[in-house]
N, C-alpha and C positions, 0 to 999 in steps of 0.2 A: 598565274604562273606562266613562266613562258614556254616556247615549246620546246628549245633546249634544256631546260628543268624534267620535263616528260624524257628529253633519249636520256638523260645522263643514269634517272631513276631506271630504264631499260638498263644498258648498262650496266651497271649498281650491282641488277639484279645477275647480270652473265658472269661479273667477276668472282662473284660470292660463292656462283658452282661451279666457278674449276676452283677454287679455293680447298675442296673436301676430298676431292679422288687424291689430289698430289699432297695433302696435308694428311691424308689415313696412310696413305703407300709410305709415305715419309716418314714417319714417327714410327710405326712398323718394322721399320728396316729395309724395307721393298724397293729394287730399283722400279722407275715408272717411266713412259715415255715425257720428256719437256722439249720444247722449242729448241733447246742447248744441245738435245741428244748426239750424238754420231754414231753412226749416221741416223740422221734425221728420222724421226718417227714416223710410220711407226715397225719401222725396222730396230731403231734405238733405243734407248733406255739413260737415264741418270739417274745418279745414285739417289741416296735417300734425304743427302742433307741437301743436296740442289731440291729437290723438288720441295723441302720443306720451305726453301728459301722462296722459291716459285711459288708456292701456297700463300706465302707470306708479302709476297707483292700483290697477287690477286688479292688478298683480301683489305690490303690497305686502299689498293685503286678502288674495289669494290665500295668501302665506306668512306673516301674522299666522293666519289660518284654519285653514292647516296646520298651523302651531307649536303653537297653543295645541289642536291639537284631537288632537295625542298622535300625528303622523302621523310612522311609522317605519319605514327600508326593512327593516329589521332588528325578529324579533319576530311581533306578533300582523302577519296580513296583513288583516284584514278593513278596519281604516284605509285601505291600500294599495288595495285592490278597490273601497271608498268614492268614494274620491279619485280614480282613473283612470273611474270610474262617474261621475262629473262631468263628468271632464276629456273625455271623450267624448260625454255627453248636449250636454254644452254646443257642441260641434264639431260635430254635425251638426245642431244648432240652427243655428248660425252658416251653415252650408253651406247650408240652405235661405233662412231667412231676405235671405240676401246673392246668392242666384240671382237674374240677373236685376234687381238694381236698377241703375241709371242712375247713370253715372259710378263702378262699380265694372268692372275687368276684368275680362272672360270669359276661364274658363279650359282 
């Protein structure tokens, strides 16, 4: 593989967890903070059908990301270790960053 195949599988794995906070908040009815907000997050908030739609990009970048980046459960694991090494950096990003803003439920 090459080492581009290794970030995209990183990647892969960060798109897939913001894919679940803006897709639970979304489908819920919950507004949540996105990129779109106004004002900007994390003062802002969009409603439920932006962030579903937001969930719904991440999760396609996430599995174009994956795909093309050679990401197999079966085989070499270091893709596999890449991708969950995301999908975790990026989930406890999320967990801090969303602590404590306004109009996000405490949990």
């Amino acid at each position: 593989m090459k080492w581009y195949h290794y970030l995209m599988c990183f990647f892969g794995g960060v798109f897939v967890a913001n894919f679940f906070p803006h897709f639970v908040e979304g489908i819920t009815g919950n507004a949540f903070p996105t990129p779109f907000a106004n004002p900007p997050p994390p003062a802002g908030v969009s409603n439920s059908q932006i962030n579903v739609v937001w969930a719904m990009f991440n999760l396609v970048v996430g599995y174009l990301l994956l795909r093309y980046g050679k990401f197999r459960l079966s085989g070499d694991l270091v893709p596999v270790i890449l991708a969950f090494a995301g999908f975790a950096a990026m989930a406890i990003m999320l967990a801090g960053v969303f602590q404590g803003v306004p109009g996000v439920r405490a949990g």
